[in-house]
N, C-alpha and C positions, 0 to 999 in steps of 0.2 A: 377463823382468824387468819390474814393473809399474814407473811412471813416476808421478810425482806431480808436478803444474806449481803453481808458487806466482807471483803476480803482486807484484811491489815495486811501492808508486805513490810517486812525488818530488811531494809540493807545493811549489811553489817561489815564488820573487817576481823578480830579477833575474838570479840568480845561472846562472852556464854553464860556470865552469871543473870544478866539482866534481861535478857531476851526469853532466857530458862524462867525468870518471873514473872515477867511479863504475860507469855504464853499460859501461863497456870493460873492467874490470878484473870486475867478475859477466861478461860477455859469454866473457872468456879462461877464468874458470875453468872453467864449463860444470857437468855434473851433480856432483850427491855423493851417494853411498850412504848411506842412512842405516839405520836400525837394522832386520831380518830385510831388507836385500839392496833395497829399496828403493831407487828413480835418482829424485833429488828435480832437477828443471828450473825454472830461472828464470829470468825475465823480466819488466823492468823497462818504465816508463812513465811519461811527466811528464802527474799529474793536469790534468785542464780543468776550469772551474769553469762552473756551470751549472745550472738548477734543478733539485732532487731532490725525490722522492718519498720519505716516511718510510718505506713499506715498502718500497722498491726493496733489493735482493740486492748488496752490492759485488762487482765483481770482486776488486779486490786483497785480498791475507793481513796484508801489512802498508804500510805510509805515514812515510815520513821527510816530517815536514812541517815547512816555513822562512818558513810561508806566515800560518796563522792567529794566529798573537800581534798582528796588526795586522788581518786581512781577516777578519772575523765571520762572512762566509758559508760561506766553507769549514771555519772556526771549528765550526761548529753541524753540515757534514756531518760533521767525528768525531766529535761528542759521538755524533752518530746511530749510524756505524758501530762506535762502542767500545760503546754499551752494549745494541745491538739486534743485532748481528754478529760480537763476540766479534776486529774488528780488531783486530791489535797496530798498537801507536801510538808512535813518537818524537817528540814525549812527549805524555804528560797533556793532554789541552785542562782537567780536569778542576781541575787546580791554574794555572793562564796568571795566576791573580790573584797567587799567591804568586812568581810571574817578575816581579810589577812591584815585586819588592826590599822592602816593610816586611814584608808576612808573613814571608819568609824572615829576615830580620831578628830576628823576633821570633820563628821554630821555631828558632833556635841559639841566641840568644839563652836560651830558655829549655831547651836541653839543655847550657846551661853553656858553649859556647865563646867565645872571646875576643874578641868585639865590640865594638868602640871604642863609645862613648857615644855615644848618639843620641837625636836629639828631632823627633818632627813639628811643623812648626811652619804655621799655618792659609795658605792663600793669601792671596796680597798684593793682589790681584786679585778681586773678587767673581764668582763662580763665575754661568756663564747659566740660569738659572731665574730664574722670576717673584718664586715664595717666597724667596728669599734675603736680600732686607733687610728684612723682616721677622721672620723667622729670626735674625740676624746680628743686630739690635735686641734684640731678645727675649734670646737664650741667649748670643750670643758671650761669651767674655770678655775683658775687655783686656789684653795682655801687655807687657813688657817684651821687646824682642829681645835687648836690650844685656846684661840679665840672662843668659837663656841663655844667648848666647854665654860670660860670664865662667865661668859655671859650669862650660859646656862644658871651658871651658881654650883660647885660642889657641895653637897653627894649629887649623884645622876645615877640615871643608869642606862647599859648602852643594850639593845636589845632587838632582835631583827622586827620588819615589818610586816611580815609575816607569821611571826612565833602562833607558837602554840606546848604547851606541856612544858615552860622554862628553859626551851630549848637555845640556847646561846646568851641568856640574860644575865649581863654582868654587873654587879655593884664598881662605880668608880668614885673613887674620893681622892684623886691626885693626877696630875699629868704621864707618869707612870703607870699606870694602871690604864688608862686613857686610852694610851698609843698600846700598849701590848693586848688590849680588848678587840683592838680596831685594826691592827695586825692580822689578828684569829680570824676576823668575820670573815676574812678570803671574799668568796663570791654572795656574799647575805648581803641583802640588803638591809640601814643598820637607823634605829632609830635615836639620837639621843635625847633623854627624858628628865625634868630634875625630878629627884627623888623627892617625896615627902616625909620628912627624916623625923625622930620622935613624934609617931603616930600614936593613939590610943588607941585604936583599934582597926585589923583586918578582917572587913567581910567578906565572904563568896556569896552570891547569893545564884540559885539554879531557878531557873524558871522555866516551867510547862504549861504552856496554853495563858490562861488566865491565871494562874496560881506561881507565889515564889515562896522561895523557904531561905528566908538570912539565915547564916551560918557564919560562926568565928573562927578563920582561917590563920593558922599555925604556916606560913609556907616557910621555915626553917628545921621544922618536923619532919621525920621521914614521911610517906604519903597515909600511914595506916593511922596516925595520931596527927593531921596535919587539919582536921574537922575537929571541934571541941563541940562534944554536950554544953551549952551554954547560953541558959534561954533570956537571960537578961542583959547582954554585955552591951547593948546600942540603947542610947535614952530614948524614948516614943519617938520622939521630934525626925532622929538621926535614925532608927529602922524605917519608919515614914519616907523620910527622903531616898534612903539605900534600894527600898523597893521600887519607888517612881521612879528610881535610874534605870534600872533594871530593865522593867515594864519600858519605859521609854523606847530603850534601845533597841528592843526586841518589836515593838511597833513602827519603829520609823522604821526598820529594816525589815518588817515583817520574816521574823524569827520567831519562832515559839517553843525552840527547846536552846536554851541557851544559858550559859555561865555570865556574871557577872562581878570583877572585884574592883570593891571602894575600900580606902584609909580611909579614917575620919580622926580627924585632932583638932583639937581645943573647939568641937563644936562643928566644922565644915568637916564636908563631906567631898572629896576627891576621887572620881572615878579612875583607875590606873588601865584596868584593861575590861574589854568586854565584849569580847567580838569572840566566842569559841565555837566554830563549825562543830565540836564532838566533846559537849561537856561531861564532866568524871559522873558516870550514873556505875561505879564498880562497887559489889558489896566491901569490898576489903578498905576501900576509904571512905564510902557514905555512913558505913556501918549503923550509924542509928537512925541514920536518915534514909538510907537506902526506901526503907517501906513508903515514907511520903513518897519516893521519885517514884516509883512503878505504880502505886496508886494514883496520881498526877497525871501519869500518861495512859493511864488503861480510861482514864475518866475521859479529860480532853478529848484523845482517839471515838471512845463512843458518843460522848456528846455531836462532835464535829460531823459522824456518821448519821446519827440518828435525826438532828435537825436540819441536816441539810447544809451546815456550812458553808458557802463560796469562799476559797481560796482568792486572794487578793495579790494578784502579780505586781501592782503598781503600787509602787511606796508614799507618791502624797504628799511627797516632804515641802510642796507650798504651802502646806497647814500647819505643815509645823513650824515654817520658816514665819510662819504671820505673827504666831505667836512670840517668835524670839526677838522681832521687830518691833514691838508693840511701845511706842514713846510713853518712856515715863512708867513702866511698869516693871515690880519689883524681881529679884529673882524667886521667891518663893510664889508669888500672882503667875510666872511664865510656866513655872513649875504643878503649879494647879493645872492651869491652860495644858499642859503635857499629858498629865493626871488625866484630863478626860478625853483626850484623844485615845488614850492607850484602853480607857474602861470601853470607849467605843469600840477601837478595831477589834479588844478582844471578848464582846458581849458579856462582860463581866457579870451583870446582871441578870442575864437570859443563862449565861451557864451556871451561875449559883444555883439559882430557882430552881432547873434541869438536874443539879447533881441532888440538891434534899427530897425532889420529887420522885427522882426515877433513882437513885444511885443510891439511895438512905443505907443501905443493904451492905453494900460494900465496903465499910469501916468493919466492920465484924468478919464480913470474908476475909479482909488481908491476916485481922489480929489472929482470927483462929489458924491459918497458913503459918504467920509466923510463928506462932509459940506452938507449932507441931510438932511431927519428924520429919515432912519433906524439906518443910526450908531450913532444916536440921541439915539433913542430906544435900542439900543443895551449897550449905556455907560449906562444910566439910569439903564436896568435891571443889569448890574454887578453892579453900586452902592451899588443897593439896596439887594443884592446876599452875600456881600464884608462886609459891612460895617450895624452896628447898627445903627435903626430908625433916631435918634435925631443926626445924623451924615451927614443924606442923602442930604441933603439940600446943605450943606458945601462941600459934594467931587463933588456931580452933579457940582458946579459951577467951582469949584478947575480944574476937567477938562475938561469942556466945554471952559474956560479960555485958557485951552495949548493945545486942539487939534484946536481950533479957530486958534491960532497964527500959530499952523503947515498949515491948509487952508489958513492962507493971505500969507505965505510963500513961501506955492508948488503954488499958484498962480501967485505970481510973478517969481518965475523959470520958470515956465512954458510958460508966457510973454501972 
């Protein structure tokens, strides 16, 4: 039987609890037969960063990277490796500008979904260039902020365009709050959003490859309770549409490890953000869902190796713009129309079939892992990694507690 070895490379930044999963969970599976009797072998590696030669050969087939949305240099080895080596990528270095939130903003926005009003509004702060107040003399124009905002409508909220991790997002409800928000932002560049105020519900929903998991987000909760076990909180109709946002976003921009958050009140569904280069895959806040996301990506990752995948540089978005154009056609018809663009790009079909055929296996590898002693050993030391001494006692239980309940769960699915 011939053998065919593929190499996964992890770019990373801090993180150790998921990569430590990841590695053990490809390590248990071991080979997969793939198509005419093929033993596809894998093995994994955490990238080093280091100078590269433009024609140098990569090792690895494909690269989960956590790494380049912030560090440019390894930023620049994918662009190498995708468009000179045919690497598959999680995700795009190709769209990183559209992860800093206004383009994305502006591709759903203009395929029709429900995006609270928004306005960029100039920095408060004179940006570091020489030419700049001359510039700023010359073309600025003077605004009103007070205006916008009325316009807007209070609540809003003011939030870079760039964010990531809650990082400078402020609730405003008054002219006060307004100008001392907009003071702070110094050199951010600053988004203002109306709020969608008496919500029923916050989802996140993460999405890997083909596969998303809605989840009911607490962002008021510290980040350890900020996930709720909660498998019914969205009516059919409303996790339907949360998912197709999701998938959407992730296809028109071909991303495939990505976060996405919707409100939903009295019935619609309002995308607020969804554009995250490094979504939360940490045990201490996935905690019961942690196992779907590393199962999710050890799948995808082999699927994508074992058939062959082509990585798709070009995004396509005349397909999806036909669609948004279409006279006389409803929002939920435009939204089917989306629906199968997204099953397209991401062979929804061909990877189902691929995971019960060849991967059946692997629902009982993860459950026996978790409810062992390694990934015992494994939460302990991120506790204690994560969290201050006099704390250690209280998270070890905290989620010993919910990844217990995901093991009597996937147990009983499993039958």
């Amino acid at each position: 039987m011939t053998d065919t070895r593929h190499l996964i490379g992890l770019l990373l930044g801090t993180e150790e609890d998921w990569p430590t999963a990841f590695e053990e969970i490809l390590r248990r599976l071991g080979p997969v037969t793939g198509a005419g009797g093929t033993r596809h072998v894998f093995d994994c590696e955490r990238i080093t960063i280091e100078p590269f030669d433009l024609r140098d050969r990569p090792r690895h087939r494909l690269v989960i990277d956590r790494l380049a949305y912030w560090y440019y240099h390894p930023r620049e080895w994918l662009k190498k490796v995708a468009l000179m080596d045919g690497v598959y990528l999680l995700n795009s270095p190709f769209t990183f500008q559209s992860m800093e939130k206004h383009a994305a903003y502006c591709a759903m926005m203009r395929l029709g979904l429900k995006v609270p009003d928004t306005v960029l509004v100039p920095y408060k702060n004179p940006v570091d260039n020489a030419r700049y107040a001359y510039t700023a003399a010359r073309y600025n124009q003077p605004f009103d902020l007070d205006e916008i905002a009325r316009r807007i409508g209070y609540p809003l909220f003011m939030k870079p365009y760039d964010g990531g991790a809650w990082r400078g997002v402020s609730r405003i409800d008054g002219p006060a709050e307004l100008h001392a928000a907009y003071n702070a932002s110094g050199e951010m560049l600053m988004h203002l959003q109306k709020a969608v105020d008496h919500y029923d519900a916050f989802a996140r929903s993460l999405s890997v490859g083909a596969e998303t998991m809605v989840v009911r987000f607490r962002p008021d909760q510290p980040m350890h309770l900020r996930y709720a076990v909660d498998h019914g909180f969205l009516s059919p109709q409303a996790g339907a549409e949360v998912v197709t946002i999701g998938r959407l976003v992730n296809a028109f921009f071909r991303w495939e490890l990505n976060s996405c958050e919707t409100l939903v009140a009295g019935g619609e569904v309002y995308p607020i953000d969804y554009a995250n280069a490094c979504p939360d895959l940490a045990l201490t806040s996935l905690h019961y869902y942690f196992p779907w996301a590393i199962k999710a990506l050890v799948k995808w990752g082999v699927f994508v190796l074992v058939t062959g995948r082509r990585a798709r540089l070009d995004t396509e978005a005349d397909r999806f713009f036909e669609i948004a154009d279409r006279p006389g056609a409803s929002y939920g018809e435009k939204l089917a129309g989306y629906a199968a663009l997204t099953d397209a790009y991401f062979e929804s079909g061909r990877y189902h079939d691929f995971c019960a055929s060849r991967l059946g296996h692997l629902d009982e590898i993860v459950l026996s892992w978790v409810a062992g002693p390694d990934f015992d050993r494994l939460l302990t030391q991120t506790v204690r990694s994560v969290y201050p001494a006099h704390e250690h006692e209280r998270f070890i239980a905290h989620l010993r507690g919910l990844l217990g309940l995901w093991v009597r769960d996937e147990s009983a699915r499993l039958g």
